[in-house]
N, C-alpha and C positions, 0 to 999 in steps of 0.2 A: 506139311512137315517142316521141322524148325531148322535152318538152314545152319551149317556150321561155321563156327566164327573164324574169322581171320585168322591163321597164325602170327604170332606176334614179330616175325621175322618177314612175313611177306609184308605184313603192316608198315615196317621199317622202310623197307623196299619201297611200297609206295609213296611214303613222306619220300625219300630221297629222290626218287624221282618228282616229283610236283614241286619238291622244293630245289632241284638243280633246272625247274622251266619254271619257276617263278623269280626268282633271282639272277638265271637269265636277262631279262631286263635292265638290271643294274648293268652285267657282263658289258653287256651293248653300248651300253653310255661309257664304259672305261674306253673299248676298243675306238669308239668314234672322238677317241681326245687326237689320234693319229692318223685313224685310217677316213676315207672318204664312204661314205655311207655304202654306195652301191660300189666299190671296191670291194668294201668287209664284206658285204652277203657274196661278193662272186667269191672269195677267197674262203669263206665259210663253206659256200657248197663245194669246192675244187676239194676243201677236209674231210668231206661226207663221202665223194663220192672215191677216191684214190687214201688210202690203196683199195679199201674194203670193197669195189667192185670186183676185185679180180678173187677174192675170194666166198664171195655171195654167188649163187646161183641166179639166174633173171626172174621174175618171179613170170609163172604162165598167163601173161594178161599182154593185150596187145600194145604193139610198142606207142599208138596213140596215146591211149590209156594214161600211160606213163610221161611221154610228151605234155597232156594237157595237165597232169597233175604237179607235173616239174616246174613249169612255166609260171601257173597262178602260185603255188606257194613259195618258191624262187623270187621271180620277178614281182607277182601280186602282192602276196601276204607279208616273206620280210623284204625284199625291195623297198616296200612302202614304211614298212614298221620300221627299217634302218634312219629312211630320211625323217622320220615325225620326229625319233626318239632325238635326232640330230639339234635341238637347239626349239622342238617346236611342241615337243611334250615331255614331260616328266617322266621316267621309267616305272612310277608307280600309279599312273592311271592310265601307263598304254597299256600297263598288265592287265590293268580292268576294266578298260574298254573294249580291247578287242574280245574278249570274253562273250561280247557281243553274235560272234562267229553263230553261235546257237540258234540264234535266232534268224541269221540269214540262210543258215541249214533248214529251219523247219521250212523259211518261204521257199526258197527252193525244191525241199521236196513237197510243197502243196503244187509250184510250178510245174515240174519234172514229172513228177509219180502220181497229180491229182491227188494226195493225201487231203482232208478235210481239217480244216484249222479248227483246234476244239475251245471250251469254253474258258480252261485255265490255262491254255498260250496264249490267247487274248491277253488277260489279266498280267501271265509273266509278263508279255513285252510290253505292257502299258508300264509295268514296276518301272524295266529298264532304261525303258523310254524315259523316265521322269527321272531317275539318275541322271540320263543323260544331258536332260536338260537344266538338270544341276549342274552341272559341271559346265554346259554352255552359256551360263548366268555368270559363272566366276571367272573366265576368261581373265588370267594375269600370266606372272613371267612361268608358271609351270605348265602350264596349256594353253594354247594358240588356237582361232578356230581353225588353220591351216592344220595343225597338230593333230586336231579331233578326227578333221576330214580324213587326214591318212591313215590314220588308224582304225577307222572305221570302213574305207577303201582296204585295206589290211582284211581285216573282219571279214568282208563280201569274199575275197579271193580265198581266203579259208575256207570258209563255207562251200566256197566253188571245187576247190581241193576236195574236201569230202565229198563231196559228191560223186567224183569220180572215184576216189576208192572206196568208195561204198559200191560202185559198178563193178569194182574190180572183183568183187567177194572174198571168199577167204584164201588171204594171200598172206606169206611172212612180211610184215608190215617191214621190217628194218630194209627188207631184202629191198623191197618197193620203195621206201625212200633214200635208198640209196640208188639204185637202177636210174630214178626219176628224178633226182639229182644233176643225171648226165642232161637234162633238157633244161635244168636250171642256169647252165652258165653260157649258154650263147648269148641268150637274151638280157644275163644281167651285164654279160662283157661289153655287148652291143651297148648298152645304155650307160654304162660307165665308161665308157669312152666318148661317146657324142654332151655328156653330162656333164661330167668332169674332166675327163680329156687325159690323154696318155700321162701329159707332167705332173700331173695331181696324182694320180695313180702311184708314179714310181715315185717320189715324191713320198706319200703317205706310207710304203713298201719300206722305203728307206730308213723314216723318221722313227720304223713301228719300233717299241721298247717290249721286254720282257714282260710285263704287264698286257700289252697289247695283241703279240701272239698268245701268250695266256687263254684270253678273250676269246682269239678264233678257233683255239684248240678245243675252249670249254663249251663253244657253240656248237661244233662238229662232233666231236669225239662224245661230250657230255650230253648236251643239250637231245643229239640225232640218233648217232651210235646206242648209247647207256641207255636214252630215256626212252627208244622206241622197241630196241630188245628187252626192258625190264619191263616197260607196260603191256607189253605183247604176250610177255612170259606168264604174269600176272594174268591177262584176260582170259588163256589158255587153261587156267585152270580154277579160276572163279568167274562166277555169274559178272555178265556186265554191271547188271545193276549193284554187285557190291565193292567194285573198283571204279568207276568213270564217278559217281559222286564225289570222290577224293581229289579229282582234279578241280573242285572247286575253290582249294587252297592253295592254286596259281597266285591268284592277285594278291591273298593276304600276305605270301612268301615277299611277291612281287613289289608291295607297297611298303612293306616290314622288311624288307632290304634296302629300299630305297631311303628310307627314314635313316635307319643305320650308318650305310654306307657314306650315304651321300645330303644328308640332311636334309632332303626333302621333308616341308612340313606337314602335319596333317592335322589342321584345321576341321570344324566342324563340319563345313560343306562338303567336306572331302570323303568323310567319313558317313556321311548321309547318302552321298552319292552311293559310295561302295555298300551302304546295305540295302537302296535298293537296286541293282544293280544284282547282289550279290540274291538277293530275296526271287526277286525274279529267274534267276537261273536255278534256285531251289527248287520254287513253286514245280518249275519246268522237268526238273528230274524226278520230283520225289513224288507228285502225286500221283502220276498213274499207277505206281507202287500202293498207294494208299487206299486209292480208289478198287484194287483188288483186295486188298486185305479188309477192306468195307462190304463188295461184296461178298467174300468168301464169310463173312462173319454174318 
């Protein structure tokens, strides 16, 4: 049966969303003109989780659960993606690096679940892999290998993230990354204080400008709030497979803001990088789609 098309409003919806967590990235590199990297992620999650914890329900999964999921994407995923974007990579290839997240979700559930790695994930993470080594061949002032490495540390702890809410089942995601929030900021306080140190802190608190909370508002409120109630909304009422492809227009948002914004340049290699990178991550979603509509034919 011929599946029915998008409305052109939910459509909308989900460019706005992919495009307020691809340009995100750029957000991140304004807010760290003032704030100290693992300051902004604590002050980010403190946005996410107050007030909207008192009015979210908890979602029914155990409070571990939530613990370990807070912690790797908190502390793991932007903890790390804070300090690369800080001076160590460019906001438009951490978009498309960490992108990478896919591919330490499948390893992981080959680890976790014994899933069997098939013959075109092979192929995708060979594409990826060879982006990547694109981009580790060009090493200049927009990427650092220190840069690559946290972001692709970033990537791993994603990937770790999912995996525990994939344990969690179906649960109101907003609800859950807001609950899991609250385990976000012991661990980034903790570290942004031994890191950076209290002066730095208030310091950066102090100096932040309209621009800057801006930033943490748009990472909280926009970024958590918006983008996981409207994807949520979204999945709730179409087929996964015809919303989660759309997220593949993070990096292009992400690298096409950074251009814009901030004139980051995009030279050839860059642009090779991101198609295979971006090929791979295709390969990865779209054919076992393909592969039933081959057998069904």
């Amino acid at each position: 049966m011929t599946r029915p098309a998008l409305p052109w409003l939910h459509v909308l919806l989900a460019l706005a969303v992919v495009a307020v967590w691809g340009t995100n990235f750029v957000v991140i590199r304004i807010g760290l003109d003032h704030l100290p990297p693992l300051t902004f992620a604590l002050l980010r999650f403190t946005f996410a989780l107050l007030p909207a914890v008192f009015f979210l329900k908890k979602p029914d999964v155990p409070w571990r659960n939530l613990a370990a999921y807070g912690m790797l994407i908190g502390a793991g995923q932007f903890g790390l993606l804070y300090i690369a974007i800080n001076g160590h990579i460019s906001p438009g290839l951490a978009s498309l690096v960490v992108q990478t997240q896919v591919f330490f979700t499948i390893g992981l559930a080959m680890w976790i679940a014994k899933e069997r790695i098939r013959t075109f994930q092979i192929v995708a993470l060979a594409l990826a892999a060879i982006g990547l080594v694109v981009i580790v061949a060009h090493t200049d002032a927009s990427v650092t290998p220190l840069g690559l490495g946290l972001v692709l540390l970033a990537a791993a702890s994603w990937a770790g993230g999912n995996a525990f809410s994939k344990a969690a089942g179906q649960v109101n995601m907003l609800s859950y990354v807001v609950w899991a929030s609250l385990f976000s900021l012991p661990p980034l306080l903790a570290l942004a204080l031994v890191f950076e140190g209290p002066t730095a802190m208030i310091q950066g608190v102090r100096a932040a400008d309209a621009a800057t909370w801006g930033a943490v508002i748009w990472q909280s409120v926009g970024n958590t709030l918006f983008g996981y109630a409207a994807w949520g909304w979204l999945l709730s009422r179409h087929p996964a497979a015809t919303i989660t492809p759309m997220a593949m227009l993070v990096p292009v948002f992400g690298m096409g803001a950074s251009a814009l914004w901030l004139g980051e340049s995009l030279p050839d290699w860059k642009l090779l990088a991101a198609g295979l990178v971006m090929s791979g991550l295709a390969l990865n979603i779209f054919w076992p789609a393909m592969e039933r509509r081959l057998a069904q034919a």
